[in-house]
N, C-alpha and C positions, 0 to 999 in steps of 0.2 A: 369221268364220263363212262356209260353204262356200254355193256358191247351192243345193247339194241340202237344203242344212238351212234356207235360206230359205223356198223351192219347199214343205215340208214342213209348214212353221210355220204354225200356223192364225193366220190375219186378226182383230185385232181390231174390234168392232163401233165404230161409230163414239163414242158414249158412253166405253167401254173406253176405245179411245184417245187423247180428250182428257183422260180421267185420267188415264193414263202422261206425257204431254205437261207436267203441271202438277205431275206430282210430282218428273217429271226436273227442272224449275224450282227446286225446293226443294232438291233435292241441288246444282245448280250455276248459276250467273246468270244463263247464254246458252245457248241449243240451236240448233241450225241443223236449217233445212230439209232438206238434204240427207243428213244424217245418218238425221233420223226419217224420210226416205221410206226410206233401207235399210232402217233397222232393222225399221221395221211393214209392210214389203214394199209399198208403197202408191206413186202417183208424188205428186210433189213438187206438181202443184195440190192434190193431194186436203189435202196437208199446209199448205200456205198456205186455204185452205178453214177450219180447223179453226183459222190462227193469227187469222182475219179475226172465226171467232164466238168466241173465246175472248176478244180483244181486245176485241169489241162488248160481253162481259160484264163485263170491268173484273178481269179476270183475267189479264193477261198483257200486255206491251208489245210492240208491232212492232217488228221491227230490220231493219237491213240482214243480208238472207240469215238470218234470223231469228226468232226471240224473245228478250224477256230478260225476268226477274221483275221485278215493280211495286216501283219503287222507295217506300222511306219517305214517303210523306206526312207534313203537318203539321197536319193535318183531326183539331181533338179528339178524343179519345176517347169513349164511351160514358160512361162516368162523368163523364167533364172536360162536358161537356153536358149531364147530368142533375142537375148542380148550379147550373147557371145557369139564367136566367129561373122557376124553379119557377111563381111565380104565376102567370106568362102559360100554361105548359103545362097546368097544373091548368085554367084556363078554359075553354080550347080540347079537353082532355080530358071538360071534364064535356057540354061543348054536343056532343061527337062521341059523346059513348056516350048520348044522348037521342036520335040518332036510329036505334039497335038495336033495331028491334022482335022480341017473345018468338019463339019458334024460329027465327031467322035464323042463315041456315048466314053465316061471316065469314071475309074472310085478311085479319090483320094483320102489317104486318113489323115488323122493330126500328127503335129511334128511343127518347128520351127523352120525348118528346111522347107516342107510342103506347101506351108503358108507362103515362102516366097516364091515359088511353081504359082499358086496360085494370084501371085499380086502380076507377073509376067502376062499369066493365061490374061485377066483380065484388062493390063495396060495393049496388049496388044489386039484386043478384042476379036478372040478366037471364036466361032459360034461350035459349041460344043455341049453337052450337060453332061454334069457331076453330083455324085453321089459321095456324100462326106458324111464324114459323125463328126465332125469339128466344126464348130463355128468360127474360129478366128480365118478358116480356110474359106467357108460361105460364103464370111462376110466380105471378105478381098473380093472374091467371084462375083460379087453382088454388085460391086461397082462398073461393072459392065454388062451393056442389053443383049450381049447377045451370047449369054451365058446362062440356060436352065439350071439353077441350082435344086439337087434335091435332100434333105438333112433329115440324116435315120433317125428314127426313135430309138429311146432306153434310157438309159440310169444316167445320173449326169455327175461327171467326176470333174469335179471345180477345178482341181490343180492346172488340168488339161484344157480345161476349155472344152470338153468332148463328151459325147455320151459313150459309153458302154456294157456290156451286156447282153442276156439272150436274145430280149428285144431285138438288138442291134442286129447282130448274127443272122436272126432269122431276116431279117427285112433286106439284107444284103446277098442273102441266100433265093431272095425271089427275083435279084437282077442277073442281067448279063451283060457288060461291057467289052468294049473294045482294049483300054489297056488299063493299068493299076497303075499307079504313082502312091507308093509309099515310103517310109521310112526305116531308120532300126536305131537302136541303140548299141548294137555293136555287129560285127560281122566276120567269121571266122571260118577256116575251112571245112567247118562242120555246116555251115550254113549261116544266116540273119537271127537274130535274136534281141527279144525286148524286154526292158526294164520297169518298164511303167506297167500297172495291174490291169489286167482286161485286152489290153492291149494287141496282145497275141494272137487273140481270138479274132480280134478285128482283121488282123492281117491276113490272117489262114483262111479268112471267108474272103478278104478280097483278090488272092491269090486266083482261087479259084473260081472263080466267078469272074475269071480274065483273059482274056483271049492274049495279051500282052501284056507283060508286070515288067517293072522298070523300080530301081532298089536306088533313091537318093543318098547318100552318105558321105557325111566327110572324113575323112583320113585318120582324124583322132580315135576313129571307133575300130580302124581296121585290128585284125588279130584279136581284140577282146569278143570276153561273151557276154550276153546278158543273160535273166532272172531265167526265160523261158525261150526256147527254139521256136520260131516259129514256120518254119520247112529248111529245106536240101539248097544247096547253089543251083540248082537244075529247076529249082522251081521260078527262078530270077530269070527274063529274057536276057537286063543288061544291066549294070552300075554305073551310075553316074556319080560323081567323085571332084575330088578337088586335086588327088595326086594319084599317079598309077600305085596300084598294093605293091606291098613287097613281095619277092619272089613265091615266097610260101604260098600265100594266098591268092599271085596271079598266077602261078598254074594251076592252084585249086580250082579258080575262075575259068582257064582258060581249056582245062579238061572237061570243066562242066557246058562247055560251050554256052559261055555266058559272056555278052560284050560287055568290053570296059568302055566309057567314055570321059574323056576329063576334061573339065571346066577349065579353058584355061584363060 
C-alpha cells in the first residue's frame, strides 16, 4: 500500500480498532506491533496501549513485539460446572435473590451459581430488570412477566453461553444499577479473580456501574487465585457463600468491611 493511500485512509476510532486487532487474532496466532501501527496508520505506543487494555481484559496475550491469541485453557466449562455442586449453588442462589427488592434495576454475569439467582429471581417473580451477557441467566429471567430482561451486545464465547468483549464493556458502561450479582472463580485475600477469558472485564464494568455488588461463591474457590484479578475486597459490599472462610480470609473480609452471608 502506497503512503498516498495511507495518508487517505480514515483512522479507526479506538473501539473500531481493537476490534480489528482481535479478529486479526482469530484469522492467525500472532500479530505484531509494527505491522498494526502500518496498517491503522497509528504509531506503535498507541498500538502497545491497545495490546496493554486488551491483555488487562483477558482477551489477548502479550508477546514479544506483540500479541498472540489466548491459549486453550483447562478451566471447565459452563456446563462441566453447572453440574457440580448443584445443591450448594441452589443455596447460595436462593439467599442472593432474597436480597432483590421489587423494582431494582440489577447486572448479573454468567456463572453457574448466577443462573440459579436467576431461576429464584424468576420462580418467585420479583418485578425487577436485569442487565446480563448470559443467556442461560436471560433465559431463567425470561420465564417470569414481571422481569425486563436486557442482553448486551459482543462476541459470543460458546463455552459460556455469554457474550464478551469491548462491545460488551461499553454497553454496561452506559448503565447504572442498583446492585451487581456476580461470580468468580476464586477468591483470596488479595481480592476475587477469574479464569475464564473476557470475563474480568465483564466484572470490573459491572462493579462499577453498581451502587451494590454482592460476590456469589462457594467454598471450593475460597484461598485460590484465578487467571486475572478482577478488583480489591473493598470493592465487594458482601459474600454470599456456602461456609464461613477460613480465618485468613475472614478477616481479610472482615477488615475490608465486607459482609459474609452463608447459605445455610
Amino acid at each position: 500500500m502506497s503512503k498516498v493511500e495511507l495518508s487517505i485512509r480514515p483512522k479507526l476510532r479506538k473501539r473500531e480498532r481493537r476490534q480489528q486487532i482481535l479478529l486479526e487474532l482469530r484469522l492467525r496466532p500472532h500479530v505484531r506491533i509494527s505491522d498494526l501501527s502500518e496498517r491503522f496508520g497509528v504509531s506503535t505506543e498507541t498500538i502497545r496501549r491497545d495490546f496493554e487494555q486488551l491483555s488487562s481484559d483477558g482477551l489477548l496475550d502479550r508477546a514479544h513485539g506483540g500479541a498472540s491469541a489466548l491459549a486453550a485453557g483447562h478451566y471447565p466449562t459452563f456446563d462441566e460446572r453447572a453440574a457440580d455442586r448443584i445443591e450448594e449453588r441452589e443455596k447460595i442462589g436462593r439467599v442472593a435473590a432474597n436480597l432483590v427488592q421489587p423494582g431494582e434495576t440489577l447486572m448479573i454475569d454468567s456463572g453457574s451459581t448466577t443462573v440459579q439467582l436467576a431461576r429464584f429471581l424468576a420462580f418467585d417473580g420479583t418485578p425487577c430488570t436485569v442487565v446480563t451477557n448470559s443467556f442461560p441467566v436471560a433465559m431463567a429471567l425470561g420465564q417470569s412477566d414481571t422481569i425486563e430482561v436486557i442482553v448486551c451486545p459482543g462476541d459470543y464465547l460458546a463455552s459460556e453461553a455469554a457474550v464478551i468483549g469491548t462491545d460488551t464493556i461499553e454497553f454496561l458502561d452506559r448503565h447504572s444499577v442498583d446492585r451487581c450479582l456476580i461470580g468468580a472463580s476464586a477468591l483470596s485475600k488479595g481480592g476475587p479473580s477469574e479464569a475464564v477469558r473476557g470475563f474480568a472485564a465483564i466484572k470490573r464494568a459491572m462493579l462499577r456501574r453498581s451502587a451494590v455488588s454482592h460476590l456469589l461463591i462457594d467454598r471450593e474457590k475460597f484461598g485460590r487465585r484465578g487467571l486475572s484479578q478482577f478488583g480489591d475486597l473493598g470493592d465487594i459490599t458482601s459474600v454470599i457463600s456456602d461456609r464461613v472462610p477460613d480465618d485468613d480470609l475472614g478477616r481479610a473480609l472482615k477488615g475490608a468491611k465486607v459482609e459474609v452471608l452463608v447459605a445455610q
